[in-house]
C-alpha positions in Angstrom: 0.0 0.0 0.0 1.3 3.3 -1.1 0.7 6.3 1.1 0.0 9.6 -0.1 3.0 12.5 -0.1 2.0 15.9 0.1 3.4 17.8 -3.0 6.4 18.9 -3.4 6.5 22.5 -2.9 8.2 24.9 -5.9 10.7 26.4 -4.0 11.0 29.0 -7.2 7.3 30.2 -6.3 8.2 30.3 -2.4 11.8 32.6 -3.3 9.5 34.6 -5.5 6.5 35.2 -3.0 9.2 36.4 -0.2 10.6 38.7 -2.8 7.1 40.4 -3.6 6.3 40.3 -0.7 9.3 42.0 1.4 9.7 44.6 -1.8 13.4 43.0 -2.6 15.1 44.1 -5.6 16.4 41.6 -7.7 19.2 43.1 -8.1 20.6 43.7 -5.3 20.0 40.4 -4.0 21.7 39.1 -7.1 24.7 41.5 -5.9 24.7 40.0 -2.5 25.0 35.8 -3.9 27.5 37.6 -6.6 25.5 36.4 -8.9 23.7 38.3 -12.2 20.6 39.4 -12.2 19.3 36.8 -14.8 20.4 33.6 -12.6 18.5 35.3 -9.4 15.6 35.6 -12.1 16.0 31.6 -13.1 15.7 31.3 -9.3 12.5 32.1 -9.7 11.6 29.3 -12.3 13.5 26.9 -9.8 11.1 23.8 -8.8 13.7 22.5 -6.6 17.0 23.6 -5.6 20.2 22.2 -4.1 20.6 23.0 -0.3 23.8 25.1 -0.8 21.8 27.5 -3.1 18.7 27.5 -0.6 21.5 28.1 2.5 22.8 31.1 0.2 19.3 32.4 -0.2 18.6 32.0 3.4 21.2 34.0 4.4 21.5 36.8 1.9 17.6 37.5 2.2 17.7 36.5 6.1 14.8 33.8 5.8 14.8 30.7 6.1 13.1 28.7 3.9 14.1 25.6 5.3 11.6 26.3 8.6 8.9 27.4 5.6 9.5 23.7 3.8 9.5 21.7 6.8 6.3 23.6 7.9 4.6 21.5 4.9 5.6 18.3 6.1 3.4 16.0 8.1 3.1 17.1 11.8 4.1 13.5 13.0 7.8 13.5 11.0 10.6 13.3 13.8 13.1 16.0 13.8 16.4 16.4 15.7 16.1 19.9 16.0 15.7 21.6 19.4 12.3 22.4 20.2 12.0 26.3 20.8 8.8 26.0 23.0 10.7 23.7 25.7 11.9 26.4 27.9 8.6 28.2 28.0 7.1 24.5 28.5 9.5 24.5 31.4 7.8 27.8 33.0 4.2 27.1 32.3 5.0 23.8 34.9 6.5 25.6 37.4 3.7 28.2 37.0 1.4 25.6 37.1 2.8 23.9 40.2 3.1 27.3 41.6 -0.7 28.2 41.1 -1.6 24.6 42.9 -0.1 25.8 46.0 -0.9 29.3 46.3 -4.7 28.0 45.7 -4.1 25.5 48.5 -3.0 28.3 50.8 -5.7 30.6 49.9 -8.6 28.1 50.4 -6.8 27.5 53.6 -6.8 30.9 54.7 -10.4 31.6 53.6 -11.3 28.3 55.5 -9.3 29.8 58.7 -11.1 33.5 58.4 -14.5 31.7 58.3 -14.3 30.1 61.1 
């Protein structure tokens, strides 16, 4: 049984949207990969490109694409990346466990006013 990919994304068509989008100039992007103006242009047309090239792009434009591609992947994929959220994870706990015992004290001095 064959499962179902999702599509493979046209990296050309994502370089181009950030471009539009941010108000880049061509040129000067193809200034910054030392590159001319017509390559950054064939960019465009790219469906897939080496990582090298991608890295390049990521950097010069200071985006990263790579985030933006592995966005479209299934949810469940593993990755050995550090997860970002894990330090503020870390504080909603304690902030949690925190909350737990300040409730405890006040329902313990509400039941000790009461009486």
């Amino acid at each position: 049984m064959k499962t179902t990919n999702p599509p493979l994304p046209h990296i050309g068509n994502m370089l181009r949207t950030h471009i539009k989008k941010h108000r880049l100039f061509r040129s000067v992007l193809a200034r910054m990969l030392g590159r001319d103006y017509s390559t950054v242009h064939k960019y465009e047309k790219k469906e897939s490109m080496q990582c090298k090239l991608l890295w390049e792009l990521s950097l010069a434009i200071k985006h990263n694409f790579f985030a933006d591609l592995a966005a479209q992947l299934p949810p469940d994929f593993t990755t050995n990346a550090p997860d970002p959220t894990l330090s503020l994870q870390e504080r909603i706990d304690a902030l949690k466990e925190e909350n737990k015992l300040l409730t405890t004290k006040v329902e313990t001095l509400m039941a000790v006013v009461q009486k």
